[in-house]
RORO-957797 format. One record per residue (C-alpha): residue number from 0; residue in three letters; x, y, z. Coordinates in nm, 3 decimals, always signed. Example, Ala and Ser with C-alpha at 12.3 -4.5 7.8 and 13.67 -1.06 7.14 Angstrom:
2
pt k 0, r ala, X +1.230, Y -0.450, Z +0.780
pt k 1, r ser, X +1.367, Y -0.106, Z +0.714
% end
This chain:
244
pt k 0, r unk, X +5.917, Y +20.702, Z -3.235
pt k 1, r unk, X +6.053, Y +20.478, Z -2.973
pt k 2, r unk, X +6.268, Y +20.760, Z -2.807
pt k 3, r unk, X +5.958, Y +20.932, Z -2.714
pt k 4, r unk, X +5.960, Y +21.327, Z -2.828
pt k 5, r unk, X +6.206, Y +21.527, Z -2.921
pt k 6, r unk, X +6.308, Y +21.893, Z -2.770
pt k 7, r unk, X +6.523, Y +22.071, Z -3.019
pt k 8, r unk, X +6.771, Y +22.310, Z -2.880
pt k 9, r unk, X +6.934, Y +22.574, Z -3.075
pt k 10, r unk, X +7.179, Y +22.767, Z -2.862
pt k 11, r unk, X +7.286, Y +23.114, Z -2.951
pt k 12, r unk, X +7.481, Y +23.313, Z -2.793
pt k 13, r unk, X +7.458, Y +23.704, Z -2.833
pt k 14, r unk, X +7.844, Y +23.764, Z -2.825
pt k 15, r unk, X +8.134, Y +23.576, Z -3.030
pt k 16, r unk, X +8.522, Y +23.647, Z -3.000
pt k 17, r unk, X +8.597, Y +23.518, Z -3.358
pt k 18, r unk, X +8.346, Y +23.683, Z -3.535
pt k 19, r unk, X +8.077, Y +23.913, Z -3.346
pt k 20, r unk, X +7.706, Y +23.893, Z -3.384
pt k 21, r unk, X +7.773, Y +23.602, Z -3.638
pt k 22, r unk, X +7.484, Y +23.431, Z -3.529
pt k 23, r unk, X +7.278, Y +23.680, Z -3.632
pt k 24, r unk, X +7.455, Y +23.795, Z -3.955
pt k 25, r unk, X +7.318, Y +23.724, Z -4.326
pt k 26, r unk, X +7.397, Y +23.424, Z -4.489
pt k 27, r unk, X +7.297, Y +23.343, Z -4.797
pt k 28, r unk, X +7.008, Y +23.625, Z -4.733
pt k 29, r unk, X +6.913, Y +23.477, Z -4.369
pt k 30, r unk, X +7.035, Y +23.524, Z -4.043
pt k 31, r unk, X +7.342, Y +23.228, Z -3.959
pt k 32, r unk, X +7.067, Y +23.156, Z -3.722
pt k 33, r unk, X +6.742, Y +23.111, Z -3.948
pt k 34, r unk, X +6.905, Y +22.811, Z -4.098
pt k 35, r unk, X +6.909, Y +22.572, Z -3.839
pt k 36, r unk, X +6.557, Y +22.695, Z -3.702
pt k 37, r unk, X +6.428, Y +22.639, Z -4.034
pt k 38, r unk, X +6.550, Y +22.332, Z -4.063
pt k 39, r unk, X +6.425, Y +22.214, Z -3.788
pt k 40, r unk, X +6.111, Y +22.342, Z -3.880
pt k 41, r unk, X +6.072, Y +22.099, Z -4.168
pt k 42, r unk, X +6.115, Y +21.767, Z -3.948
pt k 43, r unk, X +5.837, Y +21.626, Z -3.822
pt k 44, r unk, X +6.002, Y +21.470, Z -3.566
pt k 45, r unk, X +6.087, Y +21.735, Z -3.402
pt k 46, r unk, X +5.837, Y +21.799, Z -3.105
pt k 47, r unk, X +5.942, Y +22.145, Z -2.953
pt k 48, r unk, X +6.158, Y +22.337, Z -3.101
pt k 49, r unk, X +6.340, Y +22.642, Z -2.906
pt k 50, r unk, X +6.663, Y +22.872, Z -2.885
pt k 51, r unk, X +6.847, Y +22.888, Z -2.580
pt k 52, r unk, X +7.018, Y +23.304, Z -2.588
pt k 53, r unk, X +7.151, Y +23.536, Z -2.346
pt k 54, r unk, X +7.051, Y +23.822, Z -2.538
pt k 55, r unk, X +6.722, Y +23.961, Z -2.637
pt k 56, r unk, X +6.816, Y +24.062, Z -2.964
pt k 57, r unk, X +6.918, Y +23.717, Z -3.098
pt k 58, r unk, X +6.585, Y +23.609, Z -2.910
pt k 59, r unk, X +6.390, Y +23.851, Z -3.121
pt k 60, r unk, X +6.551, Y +23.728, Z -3.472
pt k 61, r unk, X +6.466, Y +23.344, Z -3.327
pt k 62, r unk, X +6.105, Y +23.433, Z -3.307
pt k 63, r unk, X +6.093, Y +23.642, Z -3.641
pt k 64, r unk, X +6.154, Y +23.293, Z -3.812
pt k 65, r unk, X +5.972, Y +23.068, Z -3.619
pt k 66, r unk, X +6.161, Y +22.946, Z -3.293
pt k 67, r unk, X +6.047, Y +22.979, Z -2.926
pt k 68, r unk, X +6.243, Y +23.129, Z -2.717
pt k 69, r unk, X +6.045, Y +23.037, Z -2.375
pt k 70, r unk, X +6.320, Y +23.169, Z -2.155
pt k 71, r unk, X +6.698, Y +23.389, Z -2.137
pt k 72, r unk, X +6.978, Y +23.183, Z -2.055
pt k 73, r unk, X +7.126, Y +23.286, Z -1.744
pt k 74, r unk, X +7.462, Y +23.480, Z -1.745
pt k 75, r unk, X +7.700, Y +23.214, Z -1.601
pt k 76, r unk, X +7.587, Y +22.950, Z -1.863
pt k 77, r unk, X +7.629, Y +23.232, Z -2.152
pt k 78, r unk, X +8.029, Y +23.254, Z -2.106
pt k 79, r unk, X +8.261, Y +23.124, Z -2.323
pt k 80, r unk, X +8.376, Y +22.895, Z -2.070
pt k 81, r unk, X +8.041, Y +22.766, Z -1.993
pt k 82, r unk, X +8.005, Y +22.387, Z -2.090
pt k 83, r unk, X +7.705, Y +22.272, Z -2.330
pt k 84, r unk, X +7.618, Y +21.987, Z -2.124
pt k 85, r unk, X +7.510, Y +22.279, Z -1.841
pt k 86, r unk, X +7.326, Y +22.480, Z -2.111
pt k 87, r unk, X +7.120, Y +22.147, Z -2.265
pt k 88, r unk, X +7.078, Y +22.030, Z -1.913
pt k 89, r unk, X +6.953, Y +22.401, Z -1.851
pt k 90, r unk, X +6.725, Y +22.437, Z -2.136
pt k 91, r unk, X +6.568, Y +22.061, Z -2.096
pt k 92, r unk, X +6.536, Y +22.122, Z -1.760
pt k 93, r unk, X +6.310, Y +22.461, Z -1.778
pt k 94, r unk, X +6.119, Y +22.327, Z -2.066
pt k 95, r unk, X +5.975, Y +21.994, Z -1.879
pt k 96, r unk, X +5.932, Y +22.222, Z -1.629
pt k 97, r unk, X +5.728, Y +22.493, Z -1.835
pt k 98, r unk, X +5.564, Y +22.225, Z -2.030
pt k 99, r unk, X +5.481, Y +21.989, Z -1.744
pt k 100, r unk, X +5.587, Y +21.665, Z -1.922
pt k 101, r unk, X +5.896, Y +21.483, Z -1.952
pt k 102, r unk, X +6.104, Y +21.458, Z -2.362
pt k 103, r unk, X +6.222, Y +21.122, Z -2.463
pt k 104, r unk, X +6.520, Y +21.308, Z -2.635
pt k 105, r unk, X +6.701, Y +21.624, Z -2.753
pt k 106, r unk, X +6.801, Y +21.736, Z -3.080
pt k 107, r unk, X +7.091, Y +21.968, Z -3.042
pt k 108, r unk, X +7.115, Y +22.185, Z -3.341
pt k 109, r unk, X +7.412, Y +22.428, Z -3.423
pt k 110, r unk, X +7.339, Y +22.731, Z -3.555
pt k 111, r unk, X +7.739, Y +22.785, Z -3.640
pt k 112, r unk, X +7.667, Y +22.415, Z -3.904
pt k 113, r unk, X +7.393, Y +22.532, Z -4.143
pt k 114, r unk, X +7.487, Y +22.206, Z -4.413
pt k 115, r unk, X +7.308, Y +21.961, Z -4.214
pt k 116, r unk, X +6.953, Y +21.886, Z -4.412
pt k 117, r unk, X +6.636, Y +21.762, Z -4.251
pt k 118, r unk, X +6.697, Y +21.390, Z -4.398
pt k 119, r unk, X +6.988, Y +21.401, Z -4.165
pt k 120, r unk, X +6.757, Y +21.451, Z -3.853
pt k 121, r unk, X +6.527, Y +21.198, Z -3.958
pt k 122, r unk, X +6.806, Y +20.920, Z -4.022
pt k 123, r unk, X +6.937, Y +21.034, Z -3.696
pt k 124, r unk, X +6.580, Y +20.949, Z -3.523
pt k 125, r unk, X +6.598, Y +20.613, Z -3.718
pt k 126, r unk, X +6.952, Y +20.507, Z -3.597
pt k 127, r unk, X +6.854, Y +20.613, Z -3.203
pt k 128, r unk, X +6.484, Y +20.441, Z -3.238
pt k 129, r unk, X +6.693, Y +20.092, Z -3.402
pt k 130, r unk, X +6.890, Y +20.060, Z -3.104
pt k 131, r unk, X +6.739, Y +20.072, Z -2.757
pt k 132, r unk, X +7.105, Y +20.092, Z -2.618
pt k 133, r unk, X +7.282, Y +20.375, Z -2.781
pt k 134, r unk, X +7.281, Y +20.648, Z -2.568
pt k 135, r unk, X +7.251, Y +20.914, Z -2.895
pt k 136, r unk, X +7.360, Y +20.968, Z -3.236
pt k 137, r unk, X +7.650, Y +21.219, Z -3.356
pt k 138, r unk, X +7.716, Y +21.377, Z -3.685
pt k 139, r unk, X +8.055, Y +21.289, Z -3.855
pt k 140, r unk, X +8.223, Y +21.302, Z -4.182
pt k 141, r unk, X +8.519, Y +21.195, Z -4.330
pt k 142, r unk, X +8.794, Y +21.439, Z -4.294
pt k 143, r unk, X +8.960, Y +21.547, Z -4.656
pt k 144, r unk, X +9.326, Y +21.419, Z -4.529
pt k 145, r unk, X +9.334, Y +21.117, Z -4.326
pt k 146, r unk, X +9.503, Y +21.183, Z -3.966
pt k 147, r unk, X +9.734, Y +20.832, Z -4.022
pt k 148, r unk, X +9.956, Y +21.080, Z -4.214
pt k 149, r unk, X +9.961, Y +21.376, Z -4.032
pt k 150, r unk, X +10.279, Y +21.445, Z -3.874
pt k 151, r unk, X +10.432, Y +21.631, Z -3.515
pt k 152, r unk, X +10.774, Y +21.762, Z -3.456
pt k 153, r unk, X +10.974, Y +21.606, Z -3.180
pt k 154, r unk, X +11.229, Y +21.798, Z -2.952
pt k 155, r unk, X +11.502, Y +21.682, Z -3.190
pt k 156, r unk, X +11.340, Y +21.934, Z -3.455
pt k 157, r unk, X +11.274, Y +21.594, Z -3.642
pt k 158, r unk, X +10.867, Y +21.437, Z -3.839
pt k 159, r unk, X +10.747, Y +21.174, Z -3.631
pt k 160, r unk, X +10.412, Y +21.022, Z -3.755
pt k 161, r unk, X +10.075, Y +21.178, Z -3.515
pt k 162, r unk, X +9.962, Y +20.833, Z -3.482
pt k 163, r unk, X +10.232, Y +20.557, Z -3.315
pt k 164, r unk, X +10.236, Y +20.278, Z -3.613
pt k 165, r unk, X +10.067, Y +20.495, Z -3.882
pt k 166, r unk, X +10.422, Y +20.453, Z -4.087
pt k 167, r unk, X +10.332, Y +20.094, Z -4.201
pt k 168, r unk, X +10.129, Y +20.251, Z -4.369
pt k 169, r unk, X +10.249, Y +20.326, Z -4.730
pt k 170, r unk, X +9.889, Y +20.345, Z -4.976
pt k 171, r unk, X +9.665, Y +20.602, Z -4.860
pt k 172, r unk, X +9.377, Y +20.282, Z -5.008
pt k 173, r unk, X +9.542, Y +20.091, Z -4.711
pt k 174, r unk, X +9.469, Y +20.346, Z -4.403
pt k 175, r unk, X +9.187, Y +20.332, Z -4.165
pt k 176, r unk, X +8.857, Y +20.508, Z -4.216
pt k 177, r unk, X +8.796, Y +20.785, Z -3.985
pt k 178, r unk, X +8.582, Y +21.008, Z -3.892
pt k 179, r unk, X +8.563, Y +21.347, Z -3.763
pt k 180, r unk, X +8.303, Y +21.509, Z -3.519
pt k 181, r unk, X +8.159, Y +21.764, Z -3.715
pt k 182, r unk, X +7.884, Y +21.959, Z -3.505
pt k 183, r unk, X +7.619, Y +21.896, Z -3.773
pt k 184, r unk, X +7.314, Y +21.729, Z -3.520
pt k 185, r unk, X +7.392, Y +21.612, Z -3.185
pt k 186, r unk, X +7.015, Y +21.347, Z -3.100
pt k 187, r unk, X +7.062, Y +21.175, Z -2.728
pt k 188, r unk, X +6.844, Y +21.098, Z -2.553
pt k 189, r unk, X +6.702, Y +21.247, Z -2.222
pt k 190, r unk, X +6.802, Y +21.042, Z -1.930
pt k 191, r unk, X +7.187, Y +20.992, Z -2.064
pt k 192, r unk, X +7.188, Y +21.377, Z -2.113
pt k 193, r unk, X +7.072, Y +21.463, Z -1.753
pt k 194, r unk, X +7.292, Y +21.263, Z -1.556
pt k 195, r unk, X +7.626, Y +21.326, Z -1.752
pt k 196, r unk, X +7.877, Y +21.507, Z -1.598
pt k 197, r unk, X +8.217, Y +21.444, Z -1.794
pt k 198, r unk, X +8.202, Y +21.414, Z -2.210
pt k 199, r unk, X +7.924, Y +21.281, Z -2.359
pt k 200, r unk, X +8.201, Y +21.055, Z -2.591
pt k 201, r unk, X +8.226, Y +20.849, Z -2.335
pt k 202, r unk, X +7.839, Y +20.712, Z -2.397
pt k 203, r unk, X +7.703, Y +20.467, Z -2.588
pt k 204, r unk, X +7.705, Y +20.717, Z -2.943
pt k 205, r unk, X +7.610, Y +20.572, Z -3.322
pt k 206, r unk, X +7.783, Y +20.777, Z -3.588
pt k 207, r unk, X +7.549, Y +20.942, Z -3.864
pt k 208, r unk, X +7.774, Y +21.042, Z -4.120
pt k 209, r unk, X +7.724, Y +21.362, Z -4.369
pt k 210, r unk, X +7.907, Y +21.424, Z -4.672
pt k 211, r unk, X +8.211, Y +21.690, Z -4.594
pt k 212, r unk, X +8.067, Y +21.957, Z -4.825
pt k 213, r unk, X +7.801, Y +22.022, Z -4.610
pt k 214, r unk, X +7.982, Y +21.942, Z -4.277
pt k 215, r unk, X +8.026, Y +22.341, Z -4.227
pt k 216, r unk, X +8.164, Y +22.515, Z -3.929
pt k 217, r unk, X +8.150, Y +22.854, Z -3.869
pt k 218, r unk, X +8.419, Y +23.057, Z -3.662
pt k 219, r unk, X +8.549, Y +23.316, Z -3.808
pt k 220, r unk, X +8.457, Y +23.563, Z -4.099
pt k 221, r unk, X +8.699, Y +23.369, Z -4.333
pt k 222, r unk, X +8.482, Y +23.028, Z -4.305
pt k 223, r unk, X +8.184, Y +23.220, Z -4.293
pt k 224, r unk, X +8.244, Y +23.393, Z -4.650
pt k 225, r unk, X +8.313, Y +23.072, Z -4.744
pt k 226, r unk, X +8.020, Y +22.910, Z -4.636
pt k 227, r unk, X +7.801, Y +23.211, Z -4.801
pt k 228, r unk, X +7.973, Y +23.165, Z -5.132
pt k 229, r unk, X +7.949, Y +22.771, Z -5.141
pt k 230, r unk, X +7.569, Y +22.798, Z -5.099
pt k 231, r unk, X +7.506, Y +23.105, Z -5.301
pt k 232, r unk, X +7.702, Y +22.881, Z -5.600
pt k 233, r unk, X +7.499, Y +22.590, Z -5.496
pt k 234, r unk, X +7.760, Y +22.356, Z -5.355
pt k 235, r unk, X +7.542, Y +22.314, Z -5.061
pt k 236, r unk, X +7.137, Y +22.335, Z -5.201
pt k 237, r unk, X +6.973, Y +22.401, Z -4.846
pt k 238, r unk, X +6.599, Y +22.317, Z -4.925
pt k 239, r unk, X +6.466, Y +22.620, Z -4.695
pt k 240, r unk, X +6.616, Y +22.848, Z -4.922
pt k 241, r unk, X +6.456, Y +22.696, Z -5.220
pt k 242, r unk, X +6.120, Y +22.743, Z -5.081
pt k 243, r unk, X +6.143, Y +23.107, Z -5.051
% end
């Protein structure tokens, strides 16, 4: 690989306002968590693998299925305020430092987006080892309703169209494709992650897109039954699970 190794970051909070402990609760039979560590565990690619926590309890489940958890994340990066450009910075930071050695990239893996598939890391690898200049590669998928016909109220109380122009548009064939960040693999590489300060979509990103059924999000308890059912009735086949 020409981005040199890859740290994998899993970050994983001990609290959560929408739903609490989520990150540690069953799904589909595994902790939220266990997904994305497994995952991760099936690529190749992937160097080092670790989860960044503030709490010793999720830091105990990491390690029951295979993640290291090398360190705690300090208190003021653990808020729910707290950037994740500070926490990746953080973790990167402490593990060239533990490891004495420097990581060509970093794999940041979601535990809250337990679709994405290890194909989707290793096409991720390809697209950032193909172009010397891209900064990293970003999930996406393509949203189920295009924006061009979403709609705002004005102060009148009358529709005007979200997107100035999108009313020439009459044939949903004719609108634009777009994309939506989904938070299914985050891959850039080290030196662009270290010295960035605002948001990383201002950097040099190629777009690896994953089909919407497995571009889940987890927030609440109402998206995480939902995710549980849709892989229990094998909408989403997550290969980890089929190994067990």
């Amino acid at each position: 690989m020409t981005c040199g190794p890859i740290l994998c970051v899993i970050p994983a909070r001990g609290g959560s306002k929408g739903l609490p402990g989520k990150n540690i609760r069953p799904l589909a039979g595994l902790p939220l968590l266990a997904h994305s560590i497994r995952c991760a565990r099936m690529c190749p690619e992937v160097e080092r693998l670790i989860v960044s926590t503030d709490s010793e309890t999720v830091a105990a489940v990491a390690r029951e299925h295979g993640a290291e958890v090398p360190f705690i994340r300090p208190a003021e990066l653990a808020t729910d305020t707290a950037p994740m450009q500070g926490v990746l910075q953080h973790a990167l930071r402490e593990m060239e430092r533990l490891d004495r050695r420097r990581y060509g990239a970093l794999l940041l893996l979601d535990p809250t987006s337990p679709g994405r598939l290890p194909g989707d890391i290793a096409k991720a690898v390809q697209l950032l080892d193909a172009d010397p200049a891209a900064d990293g590669v970003v999930g996406v998928s393509r949203p189920g309703f295009n924006p061009y016909w979403h709609c705002m109220v004005e102060k009148n109380g009358y529709m005007s169209p979200l997107i100035p122009g999108a009313d020439r548009f009459v044939r949903r064939q004719d609108l634009p494709a777009v994309f939506r960040i989904n938070a299914s693999l985050y891959l850039w590489r080290r030196d662009f992650l270290l010295r960035l300060e605002g948001s990383w979509m201002n950097g040099r990103n190629v777009m690896l897109e994953i089909p919407e059924v497995r571009a889940i999000h987890i927030d609440d308890r109402e998206e995480f039954e939902r995710a549980d059912l849709m892989i229990r009735e094998g909408l989403v086949r997550l290969p980890w699970l089929e190994r067990a």
